[in-house]
C-alpha positions in Angstrom: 29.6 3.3 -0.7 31.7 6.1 -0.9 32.5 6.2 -4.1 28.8 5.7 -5.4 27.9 8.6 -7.4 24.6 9.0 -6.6 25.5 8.7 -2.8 28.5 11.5 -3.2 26.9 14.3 -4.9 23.5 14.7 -2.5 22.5 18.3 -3.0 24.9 18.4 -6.2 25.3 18.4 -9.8 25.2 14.8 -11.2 27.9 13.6 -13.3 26.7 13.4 -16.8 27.6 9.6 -17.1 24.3 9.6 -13.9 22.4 11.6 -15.5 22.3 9.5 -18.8 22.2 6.2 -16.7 19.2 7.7 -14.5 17.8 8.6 -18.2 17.9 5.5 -19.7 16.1 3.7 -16.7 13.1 6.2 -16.3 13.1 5.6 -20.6 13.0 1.8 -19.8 10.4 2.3 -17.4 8.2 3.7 -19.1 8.4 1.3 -22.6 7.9 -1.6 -19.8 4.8 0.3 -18.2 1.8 -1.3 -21.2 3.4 -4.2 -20.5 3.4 -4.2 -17.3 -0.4 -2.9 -16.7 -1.2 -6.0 -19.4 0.3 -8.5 -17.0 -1.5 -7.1 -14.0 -4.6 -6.7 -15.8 -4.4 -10.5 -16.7 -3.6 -11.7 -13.1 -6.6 -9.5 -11.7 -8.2 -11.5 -14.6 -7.1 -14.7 -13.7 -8.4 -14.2 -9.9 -11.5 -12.6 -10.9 -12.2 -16.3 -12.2 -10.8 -18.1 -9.3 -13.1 -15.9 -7.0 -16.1 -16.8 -9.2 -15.1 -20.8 -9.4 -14.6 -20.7 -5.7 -18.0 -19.0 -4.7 -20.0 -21.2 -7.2 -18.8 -24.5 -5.8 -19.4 -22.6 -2.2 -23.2 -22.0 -3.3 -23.6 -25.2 -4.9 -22.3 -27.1 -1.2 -24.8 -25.1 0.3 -27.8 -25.6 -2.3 -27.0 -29.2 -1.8 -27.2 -29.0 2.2 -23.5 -30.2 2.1 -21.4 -29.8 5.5 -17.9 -28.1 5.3 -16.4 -30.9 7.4 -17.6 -33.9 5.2 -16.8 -31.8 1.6 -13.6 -30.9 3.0 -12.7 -34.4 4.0 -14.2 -35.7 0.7 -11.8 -33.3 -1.3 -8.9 -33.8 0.8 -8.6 -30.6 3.1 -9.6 -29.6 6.2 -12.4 -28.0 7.1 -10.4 -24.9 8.5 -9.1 -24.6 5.0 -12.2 -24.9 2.4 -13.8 -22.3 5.0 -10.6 -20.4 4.8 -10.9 -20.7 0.8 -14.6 -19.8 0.5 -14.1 -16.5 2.7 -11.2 -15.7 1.4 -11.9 -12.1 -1.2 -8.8 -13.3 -3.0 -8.6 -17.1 -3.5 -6.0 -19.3 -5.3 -6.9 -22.4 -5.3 -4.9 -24.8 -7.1 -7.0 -26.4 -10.7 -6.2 -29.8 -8.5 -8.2 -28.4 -5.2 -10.9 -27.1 -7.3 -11.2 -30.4 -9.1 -11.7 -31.9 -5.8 -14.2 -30.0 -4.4 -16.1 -29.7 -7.5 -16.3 -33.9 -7.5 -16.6 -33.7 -3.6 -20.0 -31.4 -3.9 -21.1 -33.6 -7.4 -20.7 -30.8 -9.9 -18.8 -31.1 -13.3 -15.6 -28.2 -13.1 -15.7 -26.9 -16.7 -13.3 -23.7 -18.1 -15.0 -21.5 -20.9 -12.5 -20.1 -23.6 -13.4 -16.9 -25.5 -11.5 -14.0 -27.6 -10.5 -11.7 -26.0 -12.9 -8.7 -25.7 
């Protein structure tokens, strides 16, 4: 746009009405930033556990001597897929598809609430 300041002034002075704009987002940035690093820490969190759930069901199928194709079937996915899933270094399984597999392989699903270290 030629009438965008930013766009006009490359190499120049910015108007002071920029400069107080460009101001007030950095200022907003960084108040957002904790918050920001809290709700990533809480999703790396929140697959963390996924990652666990998924590769305890995958090593309780195999302690059990249980095929992929007939657990997959049994859970409602292919075989393709729960292989996909259990290779997978970043997994998000639904709480549905981890119900099913857990009752597929004959384990009990249970989630463990603590404070918050």
């Amino acid at each position: 746009m030629a009438n965008d300041p930013v766009k006009s002034v490359r190499g120049a002075k910015l108007p002071d009405e920029v400069k107080r704009r460009l101001a007030d987002a950095q200022d907003a940035i960084a108040s957002d930033r904790g918050e920001v690093e809290r709700i990533a820490s809480d999703g790396f969190m929140r697959l963390a556990g996924l990652r666990e759930a998924v590769a305890a069901l995958s090593e309780a199928r195999r302690q059990r001597g249980l095929p992929i194709d007939a657990v997959a079937g049994d859970a409602g996915m292919t075989s393709d897929e729960l292989a996909e899933l259990e290779a997978d270094p970043h997994p998000a399984p639904t709480w549905e598809q981890l119900h099913r597999l857990a009752a597929a392989i004959g384990v009990k699903l249970a989630i463990t609430v603590s404070d918050a270290a």
